[in-house]
N, C-alpha and C positions, 0 to 999 in steps of 0.2 A: 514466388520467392520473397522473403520478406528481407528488409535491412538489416538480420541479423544475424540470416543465411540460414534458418533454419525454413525445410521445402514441405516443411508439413502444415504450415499456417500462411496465408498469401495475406498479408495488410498494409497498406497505405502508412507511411512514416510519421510518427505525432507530429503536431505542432513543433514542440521540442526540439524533436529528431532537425524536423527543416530547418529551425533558426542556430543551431550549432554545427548543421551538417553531417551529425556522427551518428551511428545508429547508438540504441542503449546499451548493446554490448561492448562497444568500444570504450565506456567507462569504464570497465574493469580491466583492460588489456594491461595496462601500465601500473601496477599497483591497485590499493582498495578505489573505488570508486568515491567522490566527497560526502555520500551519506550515508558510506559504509566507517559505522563506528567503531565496529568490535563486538558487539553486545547490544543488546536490544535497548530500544527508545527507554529514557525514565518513563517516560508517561506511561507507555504500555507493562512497565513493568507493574506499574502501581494499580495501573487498571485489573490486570489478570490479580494482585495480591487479595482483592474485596471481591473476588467471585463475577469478575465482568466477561469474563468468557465463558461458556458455556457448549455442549454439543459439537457436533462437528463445526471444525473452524475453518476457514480460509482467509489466506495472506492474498492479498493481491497487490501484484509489483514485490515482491519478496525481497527481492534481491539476493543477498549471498546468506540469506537464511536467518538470520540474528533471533528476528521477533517469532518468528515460527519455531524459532528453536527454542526458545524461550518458555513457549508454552506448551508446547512439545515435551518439556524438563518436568513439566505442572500434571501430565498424563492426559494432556486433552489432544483430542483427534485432531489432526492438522494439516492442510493441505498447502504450500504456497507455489505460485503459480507467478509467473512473469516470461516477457521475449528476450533476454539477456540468457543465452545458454552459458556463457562463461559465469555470472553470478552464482547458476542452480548448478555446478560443477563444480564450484564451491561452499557452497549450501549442501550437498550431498557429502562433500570432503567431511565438512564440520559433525555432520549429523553421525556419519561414523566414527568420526575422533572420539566422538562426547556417547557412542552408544544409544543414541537417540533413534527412533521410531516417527522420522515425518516423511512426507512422501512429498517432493518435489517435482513441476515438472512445465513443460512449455505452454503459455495459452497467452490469447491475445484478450486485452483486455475489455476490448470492446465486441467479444465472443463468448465470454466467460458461460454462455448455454451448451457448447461443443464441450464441456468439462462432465457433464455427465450426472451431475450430481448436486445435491441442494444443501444448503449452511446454516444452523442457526445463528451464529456467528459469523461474522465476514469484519476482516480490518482492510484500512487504507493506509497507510504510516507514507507518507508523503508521496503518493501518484497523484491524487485529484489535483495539484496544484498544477502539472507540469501541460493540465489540458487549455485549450482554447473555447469560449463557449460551445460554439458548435461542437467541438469533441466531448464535451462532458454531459451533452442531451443522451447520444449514444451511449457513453459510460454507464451512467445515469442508471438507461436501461437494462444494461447486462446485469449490474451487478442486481437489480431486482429479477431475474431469470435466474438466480444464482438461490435469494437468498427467501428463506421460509417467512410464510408469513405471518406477522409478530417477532418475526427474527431481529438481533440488533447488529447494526452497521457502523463501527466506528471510524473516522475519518479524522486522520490527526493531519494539517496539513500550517504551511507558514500564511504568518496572518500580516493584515498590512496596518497591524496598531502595535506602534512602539517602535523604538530605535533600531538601526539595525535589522532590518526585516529582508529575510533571504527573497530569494529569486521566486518571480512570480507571485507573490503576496496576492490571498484572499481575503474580501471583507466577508463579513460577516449576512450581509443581504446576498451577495452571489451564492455561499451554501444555501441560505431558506428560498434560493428562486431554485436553483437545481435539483433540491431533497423535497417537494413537499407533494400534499394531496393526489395533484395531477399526476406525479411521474411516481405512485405509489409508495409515498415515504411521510413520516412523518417525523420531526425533528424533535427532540425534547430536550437534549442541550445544548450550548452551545460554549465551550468554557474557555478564558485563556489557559495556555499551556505553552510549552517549548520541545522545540527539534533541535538536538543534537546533531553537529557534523563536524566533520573534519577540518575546517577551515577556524573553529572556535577550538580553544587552547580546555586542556585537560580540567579545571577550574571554572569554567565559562562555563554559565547555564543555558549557550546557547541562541537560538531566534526564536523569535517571539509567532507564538502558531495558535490555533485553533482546535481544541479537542469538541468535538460535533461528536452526541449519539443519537445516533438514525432508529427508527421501528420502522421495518417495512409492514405495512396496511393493504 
């Protein structure tokens, strides 16, 4: 039984989970969760507008569907996958509001091989941050069982340059120790960029993040 009571995946509770106590579904109980914006990340929008998605896609950590929807709207195949069943119950609400074509559904992140199927495309939109070293070896892992090879992996996540930097702030050397040669990746960007969340006012461009694009090798 996992922490989020769904009896078809048995996992161990993130880092995350332990230091707030709550599983990940419990952020959605009470209203939107705080990185639930309404609409997909800018960055991701702008990435899908220059043809950065490609082939089949997968969302991992979705949440209540935004960026999947997003590209979902664009006609590209899309999976998005997360342990928050109240999110994807909302992710599936949207997806029929909007007449949209994505397929949402439960996977543990550090399984993402039980999914069945291979990605040219794979995004991150703020998961990798919320891990602990030791959890993102395994990560690391999955999402290379996931994702075709020459396939691209983008990873937008909060970065620890500049004011104001959200929870969990990554440098820049921790992505190129966990993306590279050894754990079959290979990095080619590394850019600043910004996360939008709930806690920055309509106007606010947000925290200061990382847009990383991965080739897996």
């Amino acid at each position: 039984m996992t922490g989020d009571g769904n009896p078809f995946i048995d996992r161990r509770p993130t880092s995350h989970e332990r230091l707030t106590g709550m599983p990940w579904d419990a952020s959605y109980h009470d209203g939107p969760a705080p990185w639930d914006i309404g609409r997909a990340q800018p960055a991701i929008v702008r990435l899908a507008s220059i043809g950065g998605f490609t082939g089949a896609v997968l969302d991992v950590g979705c949440g209540s569907g935004e960026n999947a929807l997003h590209l979902a709207s664009l006609g590209l195949s899309v999976l998005g996958v997360d342990v928050a069943e109240t999110a994807l119950v909302l992710a599936r609400e949207k997806a029929d509001d909007r007449g949209l074509a994505v397929d949402f559904a439960v996977a543990d992140a550090f399984e993402l091989e039980r999914v069945g199927r291979m990605f040219e495309t794979v995004l991150d939109c703020g998961l990798f941050h919320t891990f602990d070293d030791d959890e993102r070896r395994g990560y690391v892992a999955s999402l290379a069982s996931v994702t075709e090879h020459q396939g691209t992996l983008y990873v937008l996540c909060f970065s620890d340059d500049g004011p104001e930097t959200g929870p969990h702030p990554v440098s820049r050397d921790e992505l190129r120790a966990a993306f590279d040669s050894g754990t079959g990746w290979n990095i080619d960007t590394i850019e600043p960029d910004r996360i939008l969340t709930r806690f920055h006012d309509d106007d606010d461009d947000g925290a200061p993040a990382w847009l990383a694009t991965i080739t897996r090798i």
